[in-house]
N, C-alpha and C positions, 0 to 999 in steps of 0.2 A: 188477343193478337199474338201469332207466333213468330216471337224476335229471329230476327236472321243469327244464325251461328257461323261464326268464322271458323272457316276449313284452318285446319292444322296440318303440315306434313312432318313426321318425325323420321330422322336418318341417324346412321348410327356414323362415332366418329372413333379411332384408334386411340385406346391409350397404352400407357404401360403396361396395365393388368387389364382393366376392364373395359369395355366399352361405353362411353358416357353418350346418351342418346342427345341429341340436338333439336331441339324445333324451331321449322323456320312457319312463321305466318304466313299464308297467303289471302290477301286479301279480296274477298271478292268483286267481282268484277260489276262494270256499268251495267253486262249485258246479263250478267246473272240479277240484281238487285231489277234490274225490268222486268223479271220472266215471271211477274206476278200483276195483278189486276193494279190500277193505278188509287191511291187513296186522293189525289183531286185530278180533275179532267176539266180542262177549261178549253171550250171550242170556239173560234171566231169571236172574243168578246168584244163589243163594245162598248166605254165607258163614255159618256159627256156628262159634265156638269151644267152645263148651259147647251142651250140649242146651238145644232151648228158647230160646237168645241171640241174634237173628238182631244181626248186623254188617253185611251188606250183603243185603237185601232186594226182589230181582227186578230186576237193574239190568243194563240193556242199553245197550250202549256200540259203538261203530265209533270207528276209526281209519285213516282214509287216507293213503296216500304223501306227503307233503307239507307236511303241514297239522298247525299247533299247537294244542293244545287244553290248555286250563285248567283244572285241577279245583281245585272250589272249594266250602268248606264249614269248620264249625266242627270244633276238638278233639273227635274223637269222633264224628265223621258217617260215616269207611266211607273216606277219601281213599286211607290208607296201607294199609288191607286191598284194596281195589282195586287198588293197585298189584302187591302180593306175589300176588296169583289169578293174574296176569298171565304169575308166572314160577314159580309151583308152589310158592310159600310160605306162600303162605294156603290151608285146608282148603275146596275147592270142597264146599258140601253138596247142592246140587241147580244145575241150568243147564248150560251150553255155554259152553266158554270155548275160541276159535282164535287163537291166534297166531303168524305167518309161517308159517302151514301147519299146528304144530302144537297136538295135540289136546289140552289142561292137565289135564283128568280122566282123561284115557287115556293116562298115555304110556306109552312101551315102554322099555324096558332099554336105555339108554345116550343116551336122549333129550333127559334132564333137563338133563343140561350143554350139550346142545345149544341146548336151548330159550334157558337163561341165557345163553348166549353171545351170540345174537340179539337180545339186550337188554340196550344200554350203559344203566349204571347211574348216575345224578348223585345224590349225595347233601345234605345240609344241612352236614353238618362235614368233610364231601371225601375223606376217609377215606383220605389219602396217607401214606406212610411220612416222616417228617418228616427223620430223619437218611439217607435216600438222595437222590440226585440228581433234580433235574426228569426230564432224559432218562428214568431208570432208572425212574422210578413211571407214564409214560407205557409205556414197555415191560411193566410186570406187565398192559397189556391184552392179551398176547399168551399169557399165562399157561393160558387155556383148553383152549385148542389144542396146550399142552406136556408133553410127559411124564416119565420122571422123566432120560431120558438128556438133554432138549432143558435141563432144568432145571439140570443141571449142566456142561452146556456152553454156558451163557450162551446169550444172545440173537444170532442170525443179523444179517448187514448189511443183509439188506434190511429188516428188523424193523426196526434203527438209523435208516434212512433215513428209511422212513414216519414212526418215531416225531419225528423232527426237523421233517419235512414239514409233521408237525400241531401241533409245538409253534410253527411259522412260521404255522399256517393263526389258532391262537387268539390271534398275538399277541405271542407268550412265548419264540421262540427265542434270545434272546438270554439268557436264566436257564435253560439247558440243562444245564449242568454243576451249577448252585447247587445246595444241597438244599434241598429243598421246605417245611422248615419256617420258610428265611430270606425268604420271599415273603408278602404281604398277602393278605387273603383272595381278593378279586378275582382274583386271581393265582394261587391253589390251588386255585379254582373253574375257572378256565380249563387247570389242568392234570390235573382232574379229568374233563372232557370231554374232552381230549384221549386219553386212557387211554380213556374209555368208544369214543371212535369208532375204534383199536387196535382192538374187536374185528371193526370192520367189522358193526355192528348193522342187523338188519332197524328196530328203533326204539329210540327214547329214551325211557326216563321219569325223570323229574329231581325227586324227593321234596324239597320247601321247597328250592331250587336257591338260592336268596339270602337267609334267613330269620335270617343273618347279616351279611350285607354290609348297605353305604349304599347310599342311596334315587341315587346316582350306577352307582356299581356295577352294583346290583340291574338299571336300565335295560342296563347293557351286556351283562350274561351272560344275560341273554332277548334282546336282539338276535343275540347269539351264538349261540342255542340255535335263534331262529327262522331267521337264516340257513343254519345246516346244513341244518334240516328242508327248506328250500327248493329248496337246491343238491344236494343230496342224493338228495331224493326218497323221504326217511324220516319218519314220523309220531313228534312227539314230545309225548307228554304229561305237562304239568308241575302239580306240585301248588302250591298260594300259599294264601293270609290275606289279601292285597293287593289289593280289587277293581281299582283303578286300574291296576295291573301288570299283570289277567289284561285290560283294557279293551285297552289299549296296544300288547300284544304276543302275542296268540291272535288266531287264526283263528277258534275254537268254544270256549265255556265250554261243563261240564259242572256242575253242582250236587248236590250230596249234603248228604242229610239226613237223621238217625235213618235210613242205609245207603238210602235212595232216590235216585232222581235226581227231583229238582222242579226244573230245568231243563236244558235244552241245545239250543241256537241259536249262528247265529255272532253276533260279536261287534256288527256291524254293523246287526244286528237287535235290539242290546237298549242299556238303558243301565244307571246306577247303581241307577233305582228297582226296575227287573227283579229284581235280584238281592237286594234289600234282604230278603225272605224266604228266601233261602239260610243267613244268619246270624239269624234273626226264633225266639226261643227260646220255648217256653209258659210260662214264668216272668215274662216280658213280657206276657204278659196278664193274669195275676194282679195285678203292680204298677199296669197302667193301671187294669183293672178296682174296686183298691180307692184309686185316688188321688183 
């Protein structure tokens, strides 16, 4: 995959003697990070777990190379069943659902781990082995791809290397040897994503990625998540509670609601009040209505 490169513009500025060139970033844009084929495409899905139940109800969704997107909605809107359709966990009951190529209602015999493999996983409680090493829990992202001979013959050096590479890339190579339960959360978050991009994922989805961490933190592991996506050239969608976090640090909110999407724009295009109906409950109308 060819990572998106951020456009640079350099100007020059006066000095005394010489002129010292200046670079300002520019970052690109919603509409550029679109102008490529989409790595997941979900048409009309419908989710039920039970006859009759819809969970998620006709939601259409893109994801481009690039570009961050925030899903955003209350306990029980469709966030976390959205995510699982994604990677064949959730019971697709009607629509189209495409991811890196493959088909989620159709797949074939030996697919399935495929599919998951193409999809580094962030979770809320990081889900590291506490009593192994940093190094050693970044390496279980290699785990996909090994069988039971690779499984008992430990992890290969180049496995080693990458996995150090990225424990340098999040930050953390210096707590490589520690075990993973002697580290802060911020810190088991960043060595949770390290494992996730081990598998060399077509995308990211990062379920409540901070829904523990401090409002310090929480900014750094979305800056962290929005720079891969950047440098990378992989589409990550992250689920939140936190309008101000998805304002901050997405490209594109998405909205769910009673398993619908009632909104999705970038982030540039809306503000607080936008979204104020994403969390706006019918029980709220009942209490104005009788106050």
């Amino acid at each position: 995959m060819v990572a998106l490169q951020t456009k640079r513009a350099v100007s020059k500025t006066s000095g005394s003697n010489t002129a010292q060139p200046t670079v300002h970033v520019v970052e690109p844009t919603t509409a550029e990070l679109r102008a490529q084929l989409p790595i997941v495409s979900v048409r009309k899905l419908r989710v039920a777990y039970n006859p009759g139940e819809l969970v998620l109800d006709g939601v259409d969704l893109d994801l481009f190379p690039g570009e961050t997107v925030a899903l955003l909605g209350s306990s029980g809107s469709g966030k976390s069943t959205l995510m699982k359709s994604l990677t064949g966990f959730a019971p697709i009951t009607s629509g189209s659902v495409r991811v890196a190529g493959y088909d989620v209602a159709n797949l074939q015999r030996g697919q399935v781990r495929q599919l998951r493999a193409s999809a580094g996983q962030v979770f809320q409680q990081f889900n590291l082995i506490g009593r192994l090493s940093v190094l050693t829990n970044v390496l279980t992202g290699t785990l996909h791809k090994a069988g039971a001979i690779n499984l008992v013959g430990g992890f290969s050096h180049a496995d080693r290397v990458r996995a150090m590479e990225l424990l340098d890339r999040v930050g953390i190579a210096h707590k490589a040897s520690e075990p993973a339960r002697s580290l802060s959360g911020g810190q088991q978050q960043r060595v949770a994503i390290a494992r996730a991009l081990m598998q060399q994922p077509r995308l990211i989805l990062a379920d409540e990625p901070v829904a523990s961490l401090d409002p310090r933190m929480s900014d750094s592991v979305l800056e962290l998540l929005r720079g891969i996506a950047r440098e990378d050239g992989i589409p990550v969608l992250v689920s939140l509670h936190v309008v101000d976090l998805a304002m901050r640090h997405a490209d594109r909110i998405v909205g769910l609601k009673h398993g619908e999407v009632v909104i999705s724009a970038p982030t540039t295009h809306l503000d607080a009040r936008d979204l104020e109906g994403v969390y706006h409950h019918e029980e709220d109308d009942d209490v104005d209505g009788n106050a």
